[in-house]
ZAPA-883466 format. One record per residue (C-alpha): x, y, z; residue in three letters. Coordinates in nm, 3 decimals, always signed. Example, Ala and Ser with C-alpha at 12.3 -4.5 7.8 and 13.67 -1.06 7.14 Angstrom:
2
u  v  w  res
+1.230  -0.450  +0.780  Ala .
+1.367  -0.106  +0.714  Ser .
***
This chain:
99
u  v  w  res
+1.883  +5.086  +0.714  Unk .
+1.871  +4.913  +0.377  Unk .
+2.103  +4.927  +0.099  Unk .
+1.998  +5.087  -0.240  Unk .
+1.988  +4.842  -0.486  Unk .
+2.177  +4.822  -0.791  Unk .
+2.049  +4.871  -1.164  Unk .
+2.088  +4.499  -1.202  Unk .
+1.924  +4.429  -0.890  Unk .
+1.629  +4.641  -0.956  Unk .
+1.617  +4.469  -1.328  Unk .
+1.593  +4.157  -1.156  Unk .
+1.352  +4.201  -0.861  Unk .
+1.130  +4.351  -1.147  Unk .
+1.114  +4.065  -1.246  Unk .
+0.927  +3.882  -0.979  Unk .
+0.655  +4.165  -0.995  Unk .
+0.547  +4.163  -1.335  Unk .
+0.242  +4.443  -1.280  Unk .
+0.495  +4.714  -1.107  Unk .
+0.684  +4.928  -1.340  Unk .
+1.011  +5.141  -1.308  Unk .
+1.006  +5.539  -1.329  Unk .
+1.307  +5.713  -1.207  Unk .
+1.412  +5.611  -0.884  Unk .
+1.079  +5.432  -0.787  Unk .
+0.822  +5.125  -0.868  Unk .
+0.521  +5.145  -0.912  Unk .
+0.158  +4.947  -1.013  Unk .
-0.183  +5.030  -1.089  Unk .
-0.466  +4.866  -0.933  Unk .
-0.876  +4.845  -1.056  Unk .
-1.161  +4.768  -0.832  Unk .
-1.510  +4.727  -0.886  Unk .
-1.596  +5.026  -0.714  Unk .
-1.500  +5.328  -0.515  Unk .
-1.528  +5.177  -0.195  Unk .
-1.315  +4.877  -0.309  Unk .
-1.045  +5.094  -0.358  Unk .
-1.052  +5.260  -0.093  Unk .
-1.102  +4.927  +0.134  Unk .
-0.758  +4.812  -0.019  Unk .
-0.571  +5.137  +0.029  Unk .
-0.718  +5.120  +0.416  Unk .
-0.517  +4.766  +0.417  Unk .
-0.227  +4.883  +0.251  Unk .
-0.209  +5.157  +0.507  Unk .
-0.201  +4.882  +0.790  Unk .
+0.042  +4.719  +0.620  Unk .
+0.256  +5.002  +0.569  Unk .
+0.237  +5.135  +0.892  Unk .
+0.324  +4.802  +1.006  Unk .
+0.657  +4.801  +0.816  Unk .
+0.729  +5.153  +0.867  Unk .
+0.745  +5.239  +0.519  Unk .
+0.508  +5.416  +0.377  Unk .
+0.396  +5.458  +0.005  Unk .
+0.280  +5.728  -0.200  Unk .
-0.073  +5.671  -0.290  Unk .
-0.303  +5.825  -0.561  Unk .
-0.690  +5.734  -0.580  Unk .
-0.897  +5.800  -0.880  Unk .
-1.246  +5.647  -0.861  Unk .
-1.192  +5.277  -0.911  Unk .
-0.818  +5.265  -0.929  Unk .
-0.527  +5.273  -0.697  Unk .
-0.120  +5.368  -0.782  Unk .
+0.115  +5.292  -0.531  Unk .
+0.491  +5.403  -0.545  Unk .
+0.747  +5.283  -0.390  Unk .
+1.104  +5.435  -0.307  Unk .
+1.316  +5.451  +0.008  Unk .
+1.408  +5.795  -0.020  Unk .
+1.646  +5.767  +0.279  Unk .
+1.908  +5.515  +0.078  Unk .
+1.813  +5.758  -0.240  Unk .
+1.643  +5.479  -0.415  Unk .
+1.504  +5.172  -0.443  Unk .
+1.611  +4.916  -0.179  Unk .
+1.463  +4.540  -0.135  Unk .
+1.243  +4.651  +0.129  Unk .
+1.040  +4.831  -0.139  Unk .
+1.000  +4.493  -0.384  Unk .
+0.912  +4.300  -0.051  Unk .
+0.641  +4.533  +0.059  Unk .
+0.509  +4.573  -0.332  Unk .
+0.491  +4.152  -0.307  Unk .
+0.326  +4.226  +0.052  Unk .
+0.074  +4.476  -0.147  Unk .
-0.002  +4.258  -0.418  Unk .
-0.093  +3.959  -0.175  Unk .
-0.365  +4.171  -0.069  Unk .
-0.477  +4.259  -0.360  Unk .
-0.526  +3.901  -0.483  Unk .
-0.650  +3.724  -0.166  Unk .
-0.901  +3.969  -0.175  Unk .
-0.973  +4.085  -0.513  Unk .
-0.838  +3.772  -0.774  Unk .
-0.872  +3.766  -1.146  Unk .
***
């Protein structure tokens, strides 16, 4: 099980992911596709992914864009595993969508 992270440490992994914001006890980032089925072709991969790491993230859909949060609600926070699968999330995201 991982450790919560501190206020400090949460401050700091922040910032490494500059699109993923703080609310409350979880991170999260908005993403825009070109289309419907874009978006729902990423949150398809992010679903592999998650279930591959065995942490899952809460995930809204609205047309063309995506939110993902991210807590680990067993440590009653936010715990590294959560910035490493937001980096994992946002690897996706460019490889297969970049600027």
């Amino acid at each position: 099980m991982s450790e919560r992270l501190t206020e400090e440490q949460v401050a700091e992994a922040l910032t490494r992911l500059p699109n993923w914001k703080l609310e409350g006890k979880q991170i999260y980032r908005r993403y825009a596709f070109p289309s419907f089925p874009a978006a729902i072709a990423f949150v398809n991969q992010v679903a592999q992914l998650a279930e591959s790491w065995n942490h899952h993230p809460f995930i809204q859909i609205d047309f063309k864009y995506v939110v993902l949060r991210l807590t680990s609600w067993h440590a009653g926070g936010l715990t590294m595993k959560d910035f490493d699968e937001a980096q994992a999330f946002d690897a996706v995201y460019d490889e297969t969508w970049p600027s």
